[in-house]
C-alpha positions in Angstrom: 0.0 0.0 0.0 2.7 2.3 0.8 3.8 2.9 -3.0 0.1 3.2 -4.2 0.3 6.1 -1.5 3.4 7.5 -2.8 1.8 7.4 -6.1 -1.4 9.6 -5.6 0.9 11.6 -3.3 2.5 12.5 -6.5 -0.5 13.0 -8.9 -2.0 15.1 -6.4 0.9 16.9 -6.3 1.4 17.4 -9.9 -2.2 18.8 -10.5 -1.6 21.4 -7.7 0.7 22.7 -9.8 -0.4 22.6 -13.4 -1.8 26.4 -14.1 -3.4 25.6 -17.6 -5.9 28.5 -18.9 -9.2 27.0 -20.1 -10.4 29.1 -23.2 -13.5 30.1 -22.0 -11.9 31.3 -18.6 -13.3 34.8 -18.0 -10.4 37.6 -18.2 -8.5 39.7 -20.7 -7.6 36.7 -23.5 -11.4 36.1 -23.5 -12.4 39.2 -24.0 -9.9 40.1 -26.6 -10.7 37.3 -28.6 -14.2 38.5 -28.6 -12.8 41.7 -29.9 -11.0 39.9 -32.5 -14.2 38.3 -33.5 -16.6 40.7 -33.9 -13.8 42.9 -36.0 -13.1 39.9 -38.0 -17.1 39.8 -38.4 -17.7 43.7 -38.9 -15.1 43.3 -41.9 -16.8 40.2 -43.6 -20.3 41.8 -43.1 -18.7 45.2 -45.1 -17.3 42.8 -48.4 
């Protein structure tokens, strides 16, 4: 038992410190891809 302890010790461990962004995390990426779309969308709308 005491390696299958070690073992989730470790994957616990590792998740604490992945800092992945989700895309649809609220914050200043999201919104400047929404920027980005709507400009990209304003342009194809004027052609």
């Amino acid at each position: 038992m005491k390696t299958n302890t070690r073992f989730i010790k470790g994957i616990v461990a590792a998740a604490a410190k992945e800092d992945t962004v989700m895309p649809w995390a609220r914050g200043t990426r999201r919104a400047a891809f929404i920027a980005k779309r709507k400009q990209a969308d304003k342009q194809h709308k004027a052609a």
